[in-house]
N, C-alpha and C positions, 0 to 999 in steps of 0.2 A: 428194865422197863422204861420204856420213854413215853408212851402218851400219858395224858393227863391225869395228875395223882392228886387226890384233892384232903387233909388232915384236918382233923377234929382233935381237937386236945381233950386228955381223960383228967380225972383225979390222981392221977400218980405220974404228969410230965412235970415233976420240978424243973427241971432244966429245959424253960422253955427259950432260953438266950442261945444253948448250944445247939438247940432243934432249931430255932430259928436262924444262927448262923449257918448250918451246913446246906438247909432248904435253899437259902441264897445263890450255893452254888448251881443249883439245880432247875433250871427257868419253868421244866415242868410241873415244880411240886407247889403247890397253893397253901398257903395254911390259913385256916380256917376259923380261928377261933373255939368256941365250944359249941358252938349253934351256926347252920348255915342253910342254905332252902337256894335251890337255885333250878331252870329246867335243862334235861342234857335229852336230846333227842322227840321232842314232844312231850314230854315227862316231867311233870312237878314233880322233884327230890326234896326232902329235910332229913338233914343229919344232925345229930344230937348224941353226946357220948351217952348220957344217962338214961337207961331205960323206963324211970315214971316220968319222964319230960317226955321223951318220946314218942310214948301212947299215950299220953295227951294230944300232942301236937297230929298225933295220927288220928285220934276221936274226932277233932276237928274236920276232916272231910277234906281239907285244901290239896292234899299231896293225893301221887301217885302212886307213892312210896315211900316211907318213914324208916331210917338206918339207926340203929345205935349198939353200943359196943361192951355197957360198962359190967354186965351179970357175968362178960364171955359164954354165953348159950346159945347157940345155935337154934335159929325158929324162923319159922314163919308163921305171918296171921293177920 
């Protein structure tokens, strides 16, 4: 995959020297920090690994759509 890949760090990247050395090679991959909010196509995005930050940030009403990863459960809502 070559278009744009965009990383959110969880609770469990210790090794974020090695994730961040190999991203380097890669011009497509972004990293993220653990919070990011940006628009892709008309569309306010906020990514968040952790799911009570997330629905908060989504109560908030600003985005279009609120992503996060940390329960691993698939949903919508």
């Amino acid at each position: 995959f070559s278009g744009p890949l965009h990383i959110v760090f969880g609770n469990n990247d210790a090794d974020t020297f090695r994730i961040t050395s190999k991203a380097a090679h890669h011009p497509h991959v972004r990293l993220r920090g653990e919070f990011f909010e940006e628009e892709f196509g008309g569309r306010r995005i906020a990514v968040n690994h952790f799911d009570n930050i997330a629905r908060a940030v989504a109560r908030a009403g600003h985005h279009d759509a609120v992503f996060f990863g940390h329960n691993h459960v698939a949903e919508i809502g």
